[in-house]
C-alpha positions, 0 to 999 in steps of 0.5 A: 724607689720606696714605693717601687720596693715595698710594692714589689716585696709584698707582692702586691700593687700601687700607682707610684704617682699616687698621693703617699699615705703614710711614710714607710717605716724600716727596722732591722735588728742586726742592722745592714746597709742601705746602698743609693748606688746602681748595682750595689745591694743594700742588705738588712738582717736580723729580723726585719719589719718593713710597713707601708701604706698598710702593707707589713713585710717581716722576715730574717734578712733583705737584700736588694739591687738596683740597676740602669733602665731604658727610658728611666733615669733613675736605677730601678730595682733589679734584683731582690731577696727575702729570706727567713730566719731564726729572726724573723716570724716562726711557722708550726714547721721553721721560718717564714716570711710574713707578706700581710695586707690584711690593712693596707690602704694603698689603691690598686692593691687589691688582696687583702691578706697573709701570705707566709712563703720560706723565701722570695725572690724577684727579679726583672725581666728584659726589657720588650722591644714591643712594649718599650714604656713597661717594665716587667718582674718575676716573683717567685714564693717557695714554698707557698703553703697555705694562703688566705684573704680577700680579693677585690672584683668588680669593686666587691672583697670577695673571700679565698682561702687554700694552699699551693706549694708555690707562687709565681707571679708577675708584676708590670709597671709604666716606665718614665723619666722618673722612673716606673708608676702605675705597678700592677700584680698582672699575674699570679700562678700558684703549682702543687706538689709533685710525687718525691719518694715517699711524699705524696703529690698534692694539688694546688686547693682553693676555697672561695666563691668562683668568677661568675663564668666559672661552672661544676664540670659536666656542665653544672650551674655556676655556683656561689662557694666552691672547693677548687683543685688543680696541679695549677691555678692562675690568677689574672688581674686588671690594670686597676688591681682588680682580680680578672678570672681564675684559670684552672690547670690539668687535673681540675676539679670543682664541688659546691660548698655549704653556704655557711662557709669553705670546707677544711684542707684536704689531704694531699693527693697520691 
């Protein structure tokens, strides 16, 4: 279950089948209750700091359920919520949550970075008759806001930075008797803003070197650094962590960067 949770809160991936690199470490200032039985939440709160495998979880409060899976025999997570709080890590704007693999060590995580949403929720998915041996989760981070790292491709840590308003993303793993191995980010879908009286929509930016398909519109040459917008982005990944391609929504666009480094945030867009 250990690897499974921490995998899952951070958004991120690792074989469960792969050796542990180093043992996990919980605190919880207001304390809680860790539950072993299926359907019954453990909760923690009052500032929580949770760290695995270079993988660093802070926030106000977590709980999480676990429940009965086709295939498995042991419960596996169901359910689960990170919030913030005045316990946690504070923002310019209120609370955050603090999602850091900037040091992790764990193999098929392949984003090394912050993430710093108001809340996460992850939920499983049903089960596909089709595909009877995976298991799916659906991750959900609102708001997002600004977002930085690397990501591995093709074995090479390539720099990315930006902001949307939020992130949807799905995680799969392999279920056996024991319960699931080989978790993977398969997806990972960021949203802008839309208009809401007198705010402003805003599109979802990026800033980074593009997939080596990626071209400027009209037909332009691929380019080494590009500043990216869209209402959305999604991001796909390989079964090894590996960071696919970048698939851009409606209202794309794309400018080459100066070589020396990402341009600043743009404003928001009416």
């Amino acid at each position: 279950m250990r690897c499974a949770l921490v995998c899952l809160l951070a958004g991120v991936t690792a074989a469960a089948d792969a050796p542990l690199p180093e043992a996990m470490v919980v605190k919880a200032g207001g304390g809680g209750a860790l539950s072993l039985r299926p359907d019954a939440p453990s909760q923690l709160n009052g500032g929580v700091d949770l760290q695995y495998g270079g993988v660093r979880v802070r926030c106000e409060s977590l709980v999480v359920t676990r429940a009965p899976y086709p295939g498995s025999s042991e419960a596996i997570l169901s359910d689960a919520d990170i919030g913030a709080g005045p316990h946690g890590p504070q923002g310019p704007d209120g609370p955050w949550i603090e999602l850091d693999t900037r040091r992790v060590t764990l193999p098929k995580v392949a984003f090394r970075g912050l993430l710093t949403p108001g809340q996460v929720h992850v939920s499983r998915l049903a089960a596909d008759p089709l595909h009877p041996k995976l298991v799916r989760f659906a991750v959900t981070m609102i708001p997002l806001g600004a977002f930085s790292g690397e990501l591995r491709q093709r074995g090479q840590w390539r720099p990315y930075r930006g902001w949307a308003e939020r992130a949807e993303a799905e995680v799969e793993g392999d279920i056996t008797p024991a319960g699931i191995q080989n978790l993977r980010l398969a997806s990972m879908v960021m949203h802008g803003r839309p208009a809401q009286g007198d705010r402003p929509a805003a599109r979802v930016w990026i800033d980074g070197p593009p997939p080596q398909a990626a071209a400027l519109p009209g037909g332009g040459q691929a380019v080494a650094n590009a500043h990216a917008e869209a209402r959305t982005f999604t991001f796909t990944f390989a079964d090894n962590g590996d960071f696919l391609e970048l698939v851009p929504g409606p209202d794309f666009t794309m400018m080459d960067l100066p070589a020396e480094g990402p341009a600043t945030a743009p404003a928001a867009q009416p």
